[in-house]
Backbone atoms as SQL, in Angstrom:
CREATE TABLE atoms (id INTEGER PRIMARY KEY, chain TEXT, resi INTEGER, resn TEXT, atom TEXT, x REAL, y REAL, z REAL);
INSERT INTO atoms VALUES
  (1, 'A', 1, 'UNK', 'N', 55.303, -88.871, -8.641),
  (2, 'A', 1, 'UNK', 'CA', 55.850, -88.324, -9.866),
  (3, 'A', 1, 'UNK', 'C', 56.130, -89.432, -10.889),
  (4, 'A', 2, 'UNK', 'N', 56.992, -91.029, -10.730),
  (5, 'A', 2, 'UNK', 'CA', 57.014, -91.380, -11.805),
  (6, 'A', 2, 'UNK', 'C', 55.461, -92.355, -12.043),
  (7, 'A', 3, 'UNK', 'N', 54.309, -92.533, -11.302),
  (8, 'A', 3, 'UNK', 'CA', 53.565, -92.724, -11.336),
  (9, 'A', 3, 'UNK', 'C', 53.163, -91.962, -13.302),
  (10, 'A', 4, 'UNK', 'N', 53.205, -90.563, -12.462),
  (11, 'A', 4, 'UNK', 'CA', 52.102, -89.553, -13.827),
  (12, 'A', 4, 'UNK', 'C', 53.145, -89.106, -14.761),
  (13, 'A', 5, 'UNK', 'N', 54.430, -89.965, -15.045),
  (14, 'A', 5, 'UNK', 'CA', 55.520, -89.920, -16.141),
  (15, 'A', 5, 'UNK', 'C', 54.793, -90.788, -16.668),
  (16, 'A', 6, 'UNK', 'N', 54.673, -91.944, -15.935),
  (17, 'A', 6, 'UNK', 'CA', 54.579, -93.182, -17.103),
  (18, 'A', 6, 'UNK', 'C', 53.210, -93.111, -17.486),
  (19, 'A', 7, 'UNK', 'N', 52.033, -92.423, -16.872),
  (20, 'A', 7, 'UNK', 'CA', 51.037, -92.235, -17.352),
  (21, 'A', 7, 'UNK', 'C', 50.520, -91.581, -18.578),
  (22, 'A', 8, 'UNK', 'N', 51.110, -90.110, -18.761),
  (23, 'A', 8, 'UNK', 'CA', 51.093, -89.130, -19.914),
  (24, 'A', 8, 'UNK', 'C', 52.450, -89.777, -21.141),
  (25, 'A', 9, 'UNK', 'N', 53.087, -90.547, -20.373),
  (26, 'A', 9, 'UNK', 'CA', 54.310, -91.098, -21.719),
  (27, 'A', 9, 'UNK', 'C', 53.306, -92.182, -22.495),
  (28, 'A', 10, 'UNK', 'N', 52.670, -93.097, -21.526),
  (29, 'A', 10, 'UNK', 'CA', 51.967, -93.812, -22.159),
  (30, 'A', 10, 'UNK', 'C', 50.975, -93.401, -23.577),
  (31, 'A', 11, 'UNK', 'N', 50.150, -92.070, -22.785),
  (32, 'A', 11, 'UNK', 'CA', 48.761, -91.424, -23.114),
  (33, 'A', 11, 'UNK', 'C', 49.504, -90.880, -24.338),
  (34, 'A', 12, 'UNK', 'N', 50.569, -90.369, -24.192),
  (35, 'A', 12, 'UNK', 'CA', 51.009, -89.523, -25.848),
  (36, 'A', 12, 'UNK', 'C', 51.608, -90.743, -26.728),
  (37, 'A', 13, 'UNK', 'N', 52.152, -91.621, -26.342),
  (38, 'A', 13, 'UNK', 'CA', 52.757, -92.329, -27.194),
  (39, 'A', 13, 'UNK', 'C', 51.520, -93.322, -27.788),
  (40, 'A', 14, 'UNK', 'N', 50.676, -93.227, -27.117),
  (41, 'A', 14, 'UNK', 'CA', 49.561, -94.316, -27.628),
  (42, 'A', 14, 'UNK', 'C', 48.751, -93.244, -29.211),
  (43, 'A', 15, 'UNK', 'N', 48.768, -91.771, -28.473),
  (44, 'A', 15, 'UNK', 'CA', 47.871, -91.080, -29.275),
  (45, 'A', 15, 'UNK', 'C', 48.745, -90.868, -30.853),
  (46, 'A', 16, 'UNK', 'N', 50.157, -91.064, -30.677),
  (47, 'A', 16, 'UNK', 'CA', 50.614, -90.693, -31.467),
  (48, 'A', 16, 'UNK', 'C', 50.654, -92.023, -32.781),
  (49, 'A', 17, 'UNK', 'N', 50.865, -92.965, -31.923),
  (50, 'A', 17, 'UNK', 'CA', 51.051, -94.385, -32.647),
  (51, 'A', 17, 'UNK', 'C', 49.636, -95.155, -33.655),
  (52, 'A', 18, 'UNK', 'N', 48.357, -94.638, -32.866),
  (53, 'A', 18, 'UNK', 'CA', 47.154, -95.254, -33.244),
  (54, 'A', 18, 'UNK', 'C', 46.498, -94.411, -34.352),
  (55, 'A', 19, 'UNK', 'N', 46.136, -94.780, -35.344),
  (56, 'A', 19, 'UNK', 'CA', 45.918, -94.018, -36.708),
  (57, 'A', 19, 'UNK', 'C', 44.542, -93.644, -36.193),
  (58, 'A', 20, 'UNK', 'N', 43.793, -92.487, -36.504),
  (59, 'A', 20, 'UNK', 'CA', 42.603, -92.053, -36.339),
  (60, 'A', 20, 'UNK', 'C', 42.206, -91.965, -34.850),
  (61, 'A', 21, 'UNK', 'N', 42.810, -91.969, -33.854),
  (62, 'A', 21, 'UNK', 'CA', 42.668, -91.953, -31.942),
  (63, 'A', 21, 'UNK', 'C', 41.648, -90.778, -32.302),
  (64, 'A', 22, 'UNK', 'N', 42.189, -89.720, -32.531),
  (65, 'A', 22, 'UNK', 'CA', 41.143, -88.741, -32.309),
  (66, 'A', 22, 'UNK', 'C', 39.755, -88.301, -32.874),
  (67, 'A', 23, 'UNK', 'N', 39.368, -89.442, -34.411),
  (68, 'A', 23, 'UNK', 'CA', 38.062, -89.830, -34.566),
  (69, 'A', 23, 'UNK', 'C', 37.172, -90.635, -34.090),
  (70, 'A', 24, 'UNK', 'N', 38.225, -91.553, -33.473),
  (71, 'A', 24, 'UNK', 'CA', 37.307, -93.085, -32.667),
  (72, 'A', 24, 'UNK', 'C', 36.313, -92.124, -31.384),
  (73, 'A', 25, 'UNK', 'N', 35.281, -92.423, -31.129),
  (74, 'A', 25, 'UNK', 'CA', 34.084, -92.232, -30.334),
  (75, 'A', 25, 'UNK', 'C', 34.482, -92.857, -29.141),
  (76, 'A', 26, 'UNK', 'N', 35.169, -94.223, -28.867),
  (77, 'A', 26, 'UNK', 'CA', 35.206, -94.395, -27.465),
  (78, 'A', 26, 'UNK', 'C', 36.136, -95.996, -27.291),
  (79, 'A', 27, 'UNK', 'N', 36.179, -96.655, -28.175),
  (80, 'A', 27, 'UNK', 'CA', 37.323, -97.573, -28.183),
  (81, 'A', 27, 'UNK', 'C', 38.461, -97.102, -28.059),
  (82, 'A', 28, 'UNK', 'N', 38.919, -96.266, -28.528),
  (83, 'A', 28, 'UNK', 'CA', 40.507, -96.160, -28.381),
  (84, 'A', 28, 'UNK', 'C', 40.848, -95.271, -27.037),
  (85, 'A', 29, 'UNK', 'N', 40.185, -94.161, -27.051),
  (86, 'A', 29, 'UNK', 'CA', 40.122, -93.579, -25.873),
  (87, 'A', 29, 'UNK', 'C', 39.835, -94.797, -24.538),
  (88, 'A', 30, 'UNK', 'N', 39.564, -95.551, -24.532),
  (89, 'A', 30, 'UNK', 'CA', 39.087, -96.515, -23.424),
  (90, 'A', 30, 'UNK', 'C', 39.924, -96.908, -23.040),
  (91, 'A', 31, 'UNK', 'N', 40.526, -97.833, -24.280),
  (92, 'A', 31, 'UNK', 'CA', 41.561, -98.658, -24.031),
  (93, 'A', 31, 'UNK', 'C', 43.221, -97.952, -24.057),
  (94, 'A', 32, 'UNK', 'N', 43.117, -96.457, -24.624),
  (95, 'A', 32, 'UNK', 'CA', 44.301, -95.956, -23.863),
  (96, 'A', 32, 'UNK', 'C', 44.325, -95.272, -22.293),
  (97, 'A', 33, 'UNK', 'N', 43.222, -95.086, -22.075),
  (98, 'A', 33, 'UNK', 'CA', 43.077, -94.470, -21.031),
  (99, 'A', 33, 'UNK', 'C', 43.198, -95.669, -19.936),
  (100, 'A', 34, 'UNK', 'N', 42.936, -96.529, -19.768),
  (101, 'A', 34, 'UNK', 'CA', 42.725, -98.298, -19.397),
  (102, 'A', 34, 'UNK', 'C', 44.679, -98.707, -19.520),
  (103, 'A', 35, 'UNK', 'N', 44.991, -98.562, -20.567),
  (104, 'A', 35, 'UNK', 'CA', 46.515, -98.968, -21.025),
  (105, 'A', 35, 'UNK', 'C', 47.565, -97.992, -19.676),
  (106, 'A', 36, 'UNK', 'N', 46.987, -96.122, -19.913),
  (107, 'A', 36, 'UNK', 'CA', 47.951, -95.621, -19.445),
  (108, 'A', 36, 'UNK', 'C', 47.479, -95.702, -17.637),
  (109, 'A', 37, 'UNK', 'N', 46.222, -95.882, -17.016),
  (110, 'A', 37, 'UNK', 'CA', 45.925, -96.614, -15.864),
  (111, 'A', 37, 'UNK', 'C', 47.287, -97.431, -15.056),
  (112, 'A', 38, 'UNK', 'N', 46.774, -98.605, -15.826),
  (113, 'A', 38, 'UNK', 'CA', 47.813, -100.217, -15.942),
  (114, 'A', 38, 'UNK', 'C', 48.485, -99.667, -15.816),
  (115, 'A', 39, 'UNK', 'N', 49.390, -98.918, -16.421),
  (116, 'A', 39, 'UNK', 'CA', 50.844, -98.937, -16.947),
  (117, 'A', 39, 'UNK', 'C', 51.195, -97.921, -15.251),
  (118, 'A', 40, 'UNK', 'N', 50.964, -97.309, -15.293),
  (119, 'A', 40, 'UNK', 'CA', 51.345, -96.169, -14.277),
  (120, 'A', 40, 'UNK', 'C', 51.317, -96.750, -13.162),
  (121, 'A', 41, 'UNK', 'N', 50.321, -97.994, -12.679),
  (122, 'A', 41, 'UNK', 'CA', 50.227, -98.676, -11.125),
  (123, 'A', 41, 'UNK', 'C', 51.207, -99.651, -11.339),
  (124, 'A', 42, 'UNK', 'N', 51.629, -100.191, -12.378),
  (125, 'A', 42, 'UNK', 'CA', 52.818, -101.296, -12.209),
  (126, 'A', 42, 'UNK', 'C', 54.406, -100.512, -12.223),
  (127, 'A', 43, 'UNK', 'N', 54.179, -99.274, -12.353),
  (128, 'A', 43, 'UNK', 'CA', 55.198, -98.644, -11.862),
  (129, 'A', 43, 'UNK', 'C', 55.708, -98.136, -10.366),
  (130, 'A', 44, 'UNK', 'N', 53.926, -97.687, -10.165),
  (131, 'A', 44, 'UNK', 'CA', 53.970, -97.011, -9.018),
  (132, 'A', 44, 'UNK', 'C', 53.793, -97.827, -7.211),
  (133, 'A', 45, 'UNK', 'N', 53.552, -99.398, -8.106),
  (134, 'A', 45, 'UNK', 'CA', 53.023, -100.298, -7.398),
  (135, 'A', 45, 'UNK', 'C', 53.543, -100.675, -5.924),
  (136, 'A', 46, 'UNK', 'N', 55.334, -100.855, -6.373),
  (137, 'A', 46, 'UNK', 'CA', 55.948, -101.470, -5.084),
  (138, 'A', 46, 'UNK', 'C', 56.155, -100.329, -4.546),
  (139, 'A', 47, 'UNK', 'N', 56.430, -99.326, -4.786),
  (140, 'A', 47, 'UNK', 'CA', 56.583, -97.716, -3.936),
  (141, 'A', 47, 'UNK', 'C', 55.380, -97.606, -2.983),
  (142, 'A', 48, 'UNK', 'N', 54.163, -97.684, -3.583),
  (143, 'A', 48, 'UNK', 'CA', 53.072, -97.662, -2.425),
  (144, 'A', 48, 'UNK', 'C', 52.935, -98.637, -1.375),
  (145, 'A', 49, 'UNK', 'N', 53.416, -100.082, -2.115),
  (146, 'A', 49, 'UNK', 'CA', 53.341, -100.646, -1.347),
  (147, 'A', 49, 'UNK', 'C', 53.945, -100.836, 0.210),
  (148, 'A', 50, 'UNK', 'N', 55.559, -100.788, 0.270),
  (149, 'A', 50, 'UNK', 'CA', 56.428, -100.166, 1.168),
  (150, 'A', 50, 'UNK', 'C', 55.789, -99.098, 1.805),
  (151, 'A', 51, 'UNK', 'N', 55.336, -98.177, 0.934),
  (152, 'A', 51, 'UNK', 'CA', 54.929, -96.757, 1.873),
  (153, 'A', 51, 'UNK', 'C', 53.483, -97.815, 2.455),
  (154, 'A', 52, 'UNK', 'N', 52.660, -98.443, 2.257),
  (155, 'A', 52, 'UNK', 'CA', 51.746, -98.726, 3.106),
  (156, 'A', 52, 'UNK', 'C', 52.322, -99.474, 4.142),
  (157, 'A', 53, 'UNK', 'N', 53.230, -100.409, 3.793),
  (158, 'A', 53, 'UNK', 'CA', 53.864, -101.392, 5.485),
  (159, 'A', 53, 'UNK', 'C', 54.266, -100.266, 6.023),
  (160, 'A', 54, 'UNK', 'N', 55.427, -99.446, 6.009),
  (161, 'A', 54, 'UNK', 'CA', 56.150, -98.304, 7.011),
  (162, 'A', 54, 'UNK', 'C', 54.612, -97.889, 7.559),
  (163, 'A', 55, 'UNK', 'N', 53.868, -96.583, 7.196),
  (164, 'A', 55, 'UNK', 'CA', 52.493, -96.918, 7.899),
  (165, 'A', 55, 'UNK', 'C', 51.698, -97.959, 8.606),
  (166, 'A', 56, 'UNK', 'N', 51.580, -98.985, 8.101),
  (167, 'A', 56, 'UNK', 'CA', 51.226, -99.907, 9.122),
  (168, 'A', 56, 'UNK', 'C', 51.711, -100.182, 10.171),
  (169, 'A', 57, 'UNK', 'N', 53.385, -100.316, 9.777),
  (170, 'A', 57, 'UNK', 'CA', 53.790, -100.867, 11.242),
  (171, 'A', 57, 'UNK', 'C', 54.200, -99.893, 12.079),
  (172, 'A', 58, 'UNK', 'N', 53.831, -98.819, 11.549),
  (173, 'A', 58, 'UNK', 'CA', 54.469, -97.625, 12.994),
  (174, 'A', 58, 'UNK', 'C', 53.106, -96.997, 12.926),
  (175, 'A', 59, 'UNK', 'N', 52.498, -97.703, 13.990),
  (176, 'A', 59, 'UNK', 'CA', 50.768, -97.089, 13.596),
  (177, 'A', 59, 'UNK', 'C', 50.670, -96.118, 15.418),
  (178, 'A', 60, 'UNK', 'N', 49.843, -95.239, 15.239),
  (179, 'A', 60, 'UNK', 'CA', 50.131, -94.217, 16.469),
  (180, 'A', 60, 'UNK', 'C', 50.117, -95.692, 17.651),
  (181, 'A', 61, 'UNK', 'N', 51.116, -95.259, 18.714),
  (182, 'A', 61, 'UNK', 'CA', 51.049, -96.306, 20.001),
  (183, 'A', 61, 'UNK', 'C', 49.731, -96.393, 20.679),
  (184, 'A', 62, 'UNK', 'N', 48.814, -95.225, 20.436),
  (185, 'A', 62, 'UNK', 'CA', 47.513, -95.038, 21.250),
  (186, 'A', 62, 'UNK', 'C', 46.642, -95.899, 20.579),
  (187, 'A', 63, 'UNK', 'N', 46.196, -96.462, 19.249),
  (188, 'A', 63, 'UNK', 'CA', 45.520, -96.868, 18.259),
  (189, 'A', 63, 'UNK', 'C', 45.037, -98.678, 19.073),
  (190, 'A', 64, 'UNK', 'N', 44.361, -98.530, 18.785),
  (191, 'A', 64, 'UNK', 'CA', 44.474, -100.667, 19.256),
  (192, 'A', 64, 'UNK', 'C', 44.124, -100.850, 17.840),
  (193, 'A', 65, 'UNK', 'N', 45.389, -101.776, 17.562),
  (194, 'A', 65, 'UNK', 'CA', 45.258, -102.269, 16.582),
  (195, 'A', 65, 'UNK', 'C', 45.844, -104.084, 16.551),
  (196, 'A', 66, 'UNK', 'N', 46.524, -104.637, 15.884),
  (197, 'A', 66, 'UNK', 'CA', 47.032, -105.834, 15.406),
  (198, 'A', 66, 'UNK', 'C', 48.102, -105.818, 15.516),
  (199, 'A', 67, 'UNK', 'N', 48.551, -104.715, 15.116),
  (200, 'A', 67, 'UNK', 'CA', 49.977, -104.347, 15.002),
  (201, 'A', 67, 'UNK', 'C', 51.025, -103.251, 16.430),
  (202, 'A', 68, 'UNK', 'N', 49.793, -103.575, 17.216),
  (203, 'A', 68, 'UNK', 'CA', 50.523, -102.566, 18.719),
  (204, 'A', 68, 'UNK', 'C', 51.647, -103.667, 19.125),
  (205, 'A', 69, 'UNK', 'N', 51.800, -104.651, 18.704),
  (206, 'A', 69, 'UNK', 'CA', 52.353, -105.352, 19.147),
  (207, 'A', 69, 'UNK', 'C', 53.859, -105.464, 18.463),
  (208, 'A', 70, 'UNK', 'N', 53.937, -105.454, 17.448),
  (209, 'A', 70, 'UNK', 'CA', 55.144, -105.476, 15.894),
  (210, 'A', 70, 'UNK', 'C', 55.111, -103.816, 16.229),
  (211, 'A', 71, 'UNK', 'N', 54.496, -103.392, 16.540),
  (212, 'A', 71, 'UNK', 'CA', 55.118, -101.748, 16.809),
  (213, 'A', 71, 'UNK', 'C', 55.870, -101.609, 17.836),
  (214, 'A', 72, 'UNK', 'N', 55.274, -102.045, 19.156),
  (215, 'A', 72, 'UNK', 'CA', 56.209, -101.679, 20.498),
  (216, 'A', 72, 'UNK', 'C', 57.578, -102.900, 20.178),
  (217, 'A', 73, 'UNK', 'N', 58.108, -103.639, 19.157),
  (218, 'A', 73, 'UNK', 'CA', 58.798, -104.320, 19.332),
  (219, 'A', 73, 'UNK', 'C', 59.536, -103.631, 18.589),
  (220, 'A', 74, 'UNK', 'N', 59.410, -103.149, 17.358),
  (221, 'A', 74, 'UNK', 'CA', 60.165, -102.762, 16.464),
  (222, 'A', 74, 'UNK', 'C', 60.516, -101.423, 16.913),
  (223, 'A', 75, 'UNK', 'N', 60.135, -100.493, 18.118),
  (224, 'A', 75, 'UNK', 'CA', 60.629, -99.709, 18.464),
  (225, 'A', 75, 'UNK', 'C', 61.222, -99.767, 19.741),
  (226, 'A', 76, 'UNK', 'N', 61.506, -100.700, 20.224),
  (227, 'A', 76, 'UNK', 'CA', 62.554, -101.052, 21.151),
  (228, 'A', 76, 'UNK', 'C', 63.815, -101.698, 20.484),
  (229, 'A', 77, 'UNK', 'N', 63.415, -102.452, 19.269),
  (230, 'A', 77, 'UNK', 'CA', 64.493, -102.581, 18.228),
  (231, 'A', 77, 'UNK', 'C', 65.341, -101.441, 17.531),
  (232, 'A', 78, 'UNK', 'N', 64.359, -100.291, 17.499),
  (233, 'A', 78, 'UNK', 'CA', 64.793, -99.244, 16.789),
  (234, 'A', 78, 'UNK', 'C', 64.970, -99.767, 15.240),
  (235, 'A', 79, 'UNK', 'N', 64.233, -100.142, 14.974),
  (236, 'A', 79, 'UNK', 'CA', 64.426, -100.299, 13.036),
  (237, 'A', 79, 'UNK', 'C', 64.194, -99.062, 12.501),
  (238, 'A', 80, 'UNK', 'N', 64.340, -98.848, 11.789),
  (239, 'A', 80, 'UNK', 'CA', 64.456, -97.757, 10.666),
  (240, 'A', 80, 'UNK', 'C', 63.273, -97.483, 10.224),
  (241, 'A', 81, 'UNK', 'N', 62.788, -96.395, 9.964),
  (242, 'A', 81, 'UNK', 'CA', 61.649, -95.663, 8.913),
  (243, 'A', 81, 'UNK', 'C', 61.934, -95.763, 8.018),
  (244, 'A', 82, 'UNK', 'N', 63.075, -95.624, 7.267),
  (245, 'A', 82, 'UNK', 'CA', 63.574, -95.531, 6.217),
  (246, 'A', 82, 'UNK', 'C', 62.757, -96.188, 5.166),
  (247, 'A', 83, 'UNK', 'N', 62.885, -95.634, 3.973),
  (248, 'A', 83, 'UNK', 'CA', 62.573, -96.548, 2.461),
  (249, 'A', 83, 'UNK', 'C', 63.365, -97.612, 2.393),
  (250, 'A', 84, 'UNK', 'N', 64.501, -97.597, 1.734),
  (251, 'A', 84, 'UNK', 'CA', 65.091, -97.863, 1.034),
  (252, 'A', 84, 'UNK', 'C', 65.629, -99.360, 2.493),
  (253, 'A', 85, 'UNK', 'N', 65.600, -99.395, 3.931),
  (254, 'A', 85, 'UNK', 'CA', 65.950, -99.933, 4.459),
  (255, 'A', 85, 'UNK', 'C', 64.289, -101.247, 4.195),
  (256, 'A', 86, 'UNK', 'N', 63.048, -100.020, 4.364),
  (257, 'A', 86, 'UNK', 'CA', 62.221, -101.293, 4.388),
  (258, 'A', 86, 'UNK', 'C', 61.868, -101.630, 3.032),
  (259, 'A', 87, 'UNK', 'N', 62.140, -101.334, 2.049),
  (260, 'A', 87, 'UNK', 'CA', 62.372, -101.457, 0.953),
  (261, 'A', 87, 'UNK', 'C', 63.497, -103.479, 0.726),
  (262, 'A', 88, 'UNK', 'N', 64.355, -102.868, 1.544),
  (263, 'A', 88, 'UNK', 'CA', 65.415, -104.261, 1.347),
  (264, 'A', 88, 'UNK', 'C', 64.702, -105.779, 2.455),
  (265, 'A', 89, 'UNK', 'N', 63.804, -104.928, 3.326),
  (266, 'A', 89, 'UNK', 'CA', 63.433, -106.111, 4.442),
  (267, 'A', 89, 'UNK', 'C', 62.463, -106.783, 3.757),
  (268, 'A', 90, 'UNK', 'N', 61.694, -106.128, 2.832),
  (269, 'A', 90, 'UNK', 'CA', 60.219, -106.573, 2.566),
  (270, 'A', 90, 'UNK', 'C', 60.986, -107.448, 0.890),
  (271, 'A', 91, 'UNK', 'N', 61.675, -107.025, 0.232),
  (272, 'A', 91, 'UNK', 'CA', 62.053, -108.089, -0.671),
  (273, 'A', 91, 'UNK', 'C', 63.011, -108.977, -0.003),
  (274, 'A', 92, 'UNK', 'N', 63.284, -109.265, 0.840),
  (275, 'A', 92, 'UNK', 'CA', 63.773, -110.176, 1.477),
  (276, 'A', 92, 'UNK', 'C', 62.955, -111.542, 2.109),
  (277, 'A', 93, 'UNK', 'N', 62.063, -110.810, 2.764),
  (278, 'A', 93, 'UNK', 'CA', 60.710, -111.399, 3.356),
  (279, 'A', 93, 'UNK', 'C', 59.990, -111.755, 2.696),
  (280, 'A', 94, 'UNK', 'N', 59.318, -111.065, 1.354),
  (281, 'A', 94, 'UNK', 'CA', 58.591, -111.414, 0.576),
  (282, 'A', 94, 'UNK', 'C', 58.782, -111.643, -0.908),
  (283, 'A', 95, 'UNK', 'N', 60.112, -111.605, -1.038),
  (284, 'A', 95, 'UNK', 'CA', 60.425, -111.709, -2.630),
  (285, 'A', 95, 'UNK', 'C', 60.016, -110.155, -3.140),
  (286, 'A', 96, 'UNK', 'N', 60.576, -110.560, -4.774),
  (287, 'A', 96, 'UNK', 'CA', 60.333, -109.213, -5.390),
  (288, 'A', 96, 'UNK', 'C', 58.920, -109.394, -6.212),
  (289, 'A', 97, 'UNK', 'N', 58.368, -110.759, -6.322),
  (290, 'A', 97, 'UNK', 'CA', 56.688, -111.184, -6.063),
  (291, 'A', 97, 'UNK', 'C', 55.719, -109.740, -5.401),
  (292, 'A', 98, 'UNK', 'N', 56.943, -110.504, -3.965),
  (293, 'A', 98, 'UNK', 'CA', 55.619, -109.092, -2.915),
  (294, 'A', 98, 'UNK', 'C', 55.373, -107.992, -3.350),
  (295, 'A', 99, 'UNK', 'N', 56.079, -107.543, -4.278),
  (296, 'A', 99, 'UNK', 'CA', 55.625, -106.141, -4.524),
  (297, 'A', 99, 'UNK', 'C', 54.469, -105.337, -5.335),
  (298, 'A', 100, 'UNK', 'N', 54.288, -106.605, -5.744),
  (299, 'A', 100, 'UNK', 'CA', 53.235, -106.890, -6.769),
  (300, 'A', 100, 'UNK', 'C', 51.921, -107.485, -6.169),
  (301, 'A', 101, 'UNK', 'N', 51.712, -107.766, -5.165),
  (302, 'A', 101, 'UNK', 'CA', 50.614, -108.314, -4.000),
  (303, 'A', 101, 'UNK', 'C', 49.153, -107.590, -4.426),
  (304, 'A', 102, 'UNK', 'N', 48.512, -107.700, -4.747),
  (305, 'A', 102, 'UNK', 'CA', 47.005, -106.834, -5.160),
  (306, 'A', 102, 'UNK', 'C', 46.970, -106.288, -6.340),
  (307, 'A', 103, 'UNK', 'N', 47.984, -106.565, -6.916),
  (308, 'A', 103, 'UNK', 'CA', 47.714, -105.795, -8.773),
  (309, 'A', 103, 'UNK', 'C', 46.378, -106.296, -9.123),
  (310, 'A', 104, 'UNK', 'N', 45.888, -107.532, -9.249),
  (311, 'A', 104, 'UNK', 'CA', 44.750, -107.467, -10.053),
  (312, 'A', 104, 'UNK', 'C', 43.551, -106.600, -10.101),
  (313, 'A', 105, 'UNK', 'N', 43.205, -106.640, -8.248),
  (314, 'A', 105, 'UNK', 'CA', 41.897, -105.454, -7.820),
  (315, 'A', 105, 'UNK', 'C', 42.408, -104.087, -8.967),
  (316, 'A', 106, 'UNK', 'N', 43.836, -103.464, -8.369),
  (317, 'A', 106, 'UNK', 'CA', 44.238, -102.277, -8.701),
  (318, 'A', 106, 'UNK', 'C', 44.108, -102.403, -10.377),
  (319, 'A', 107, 'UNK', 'N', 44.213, -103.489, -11.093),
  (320, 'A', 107, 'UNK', 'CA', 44.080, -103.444, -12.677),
  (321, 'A', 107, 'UNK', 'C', 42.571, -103.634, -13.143),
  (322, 'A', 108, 'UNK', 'N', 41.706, -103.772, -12.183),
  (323, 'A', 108, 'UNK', 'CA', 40.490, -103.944, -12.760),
  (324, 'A', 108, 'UNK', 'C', 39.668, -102.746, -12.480),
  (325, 'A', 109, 'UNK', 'N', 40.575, -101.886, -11.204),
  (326, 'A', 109, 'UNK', 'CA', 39.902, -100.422, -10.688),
  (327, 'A', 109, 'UNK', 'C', 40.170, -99.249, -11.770),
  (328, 'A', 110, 'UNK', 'N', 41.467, -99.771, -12.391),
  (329, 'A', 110, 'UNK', 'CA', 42.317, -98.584, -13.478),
  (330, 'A', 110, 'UNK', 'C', 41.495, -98.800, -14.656),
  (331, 'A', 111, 'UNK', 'N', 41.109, -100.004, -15.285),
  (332, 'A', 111, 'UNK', 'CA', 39.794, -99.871, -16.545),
  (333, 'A', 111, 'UNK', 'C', 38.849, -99.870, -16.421),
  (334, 'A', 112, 'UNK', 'N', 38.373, -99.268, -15.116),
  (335, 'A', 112, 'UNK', 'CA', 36.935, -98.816, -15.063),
  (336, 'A', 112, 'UNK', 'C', 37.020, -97.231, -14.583),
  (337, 'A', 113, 'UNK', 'N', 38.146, -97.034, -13.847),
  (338, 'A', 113, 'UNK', 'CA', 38.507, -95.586, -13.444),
  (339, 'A', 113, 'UNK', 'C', 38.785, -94.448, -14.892),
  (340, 'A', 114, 'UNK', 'N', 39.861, -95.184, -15.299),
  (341, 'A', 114, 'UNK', 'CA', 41.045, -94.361, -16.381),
  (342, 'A', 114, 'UNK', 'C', 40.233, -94.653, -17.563),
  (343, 'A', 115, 'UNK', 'N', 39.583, -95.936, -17.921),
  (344, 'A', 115, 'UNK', 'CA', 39.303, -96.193, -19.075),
  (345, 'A', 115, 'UNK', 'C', 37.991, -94.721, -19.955),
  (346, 'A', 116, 'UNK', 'N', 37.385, -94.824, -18.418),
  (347, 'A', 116, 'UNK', 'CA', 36.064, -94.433, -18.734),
  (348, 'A', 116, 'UNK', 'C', 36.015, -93.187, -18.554);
């Protein structure tokens, strides 16, 4: 959800601000569509990200993976599923940097995705 807030806040506020948006042929449309992309993954960025570690590290026990190992530990630990708990471990561990870990791929996928 605040992913496709900041997306359509972007998309209207751009359409409203740019003189002629709705005569331009394909520049402006590009580059708002490209703008409201961007804008929506640097929102939505560290939320996925967290939601991808919790998935990773509680990956089914049957799976062979990398992580059978950080799984059977962390559940004899009993850590938390929680957000907001792995939310505090992972900026701890990784700074508030980490949360931001792969933006570029994800900003070069959004102006070729959104733009176009």
């Amino acid at each position: 959800v605040p992913m496709s807030a900041a997306y359509f806040t972007i998309l209207e506020t751009c359409r409203q601000r740019i003189p002629n948006y709705d005569n331009s042929m394909f520049l402006f449309p590009f580059l708002n569509g490209s703008m409201c992309g961007i804008g929506s993954w640097l929102v939505g960025l560290p939320g996925d990200c967290i939601k991808s570690q919790i998935q990773t590290n509680f990956a089914a026990p049957g799976m062979k993976s990398q992580f059978n190992q950080i799984n059977e530990k962390m559940i004899s630990e009993q850590i938390s599923t929680g957000f907001v708990v792995n939310f505090r471990r992972f900026v701890k561990e990784n700074g508030w940097n980490g949360l931001y870990r792969g933006v570029l791929p994800v900003i070069v996928r959004q102006v070729l995705t959104s733009g176009c």
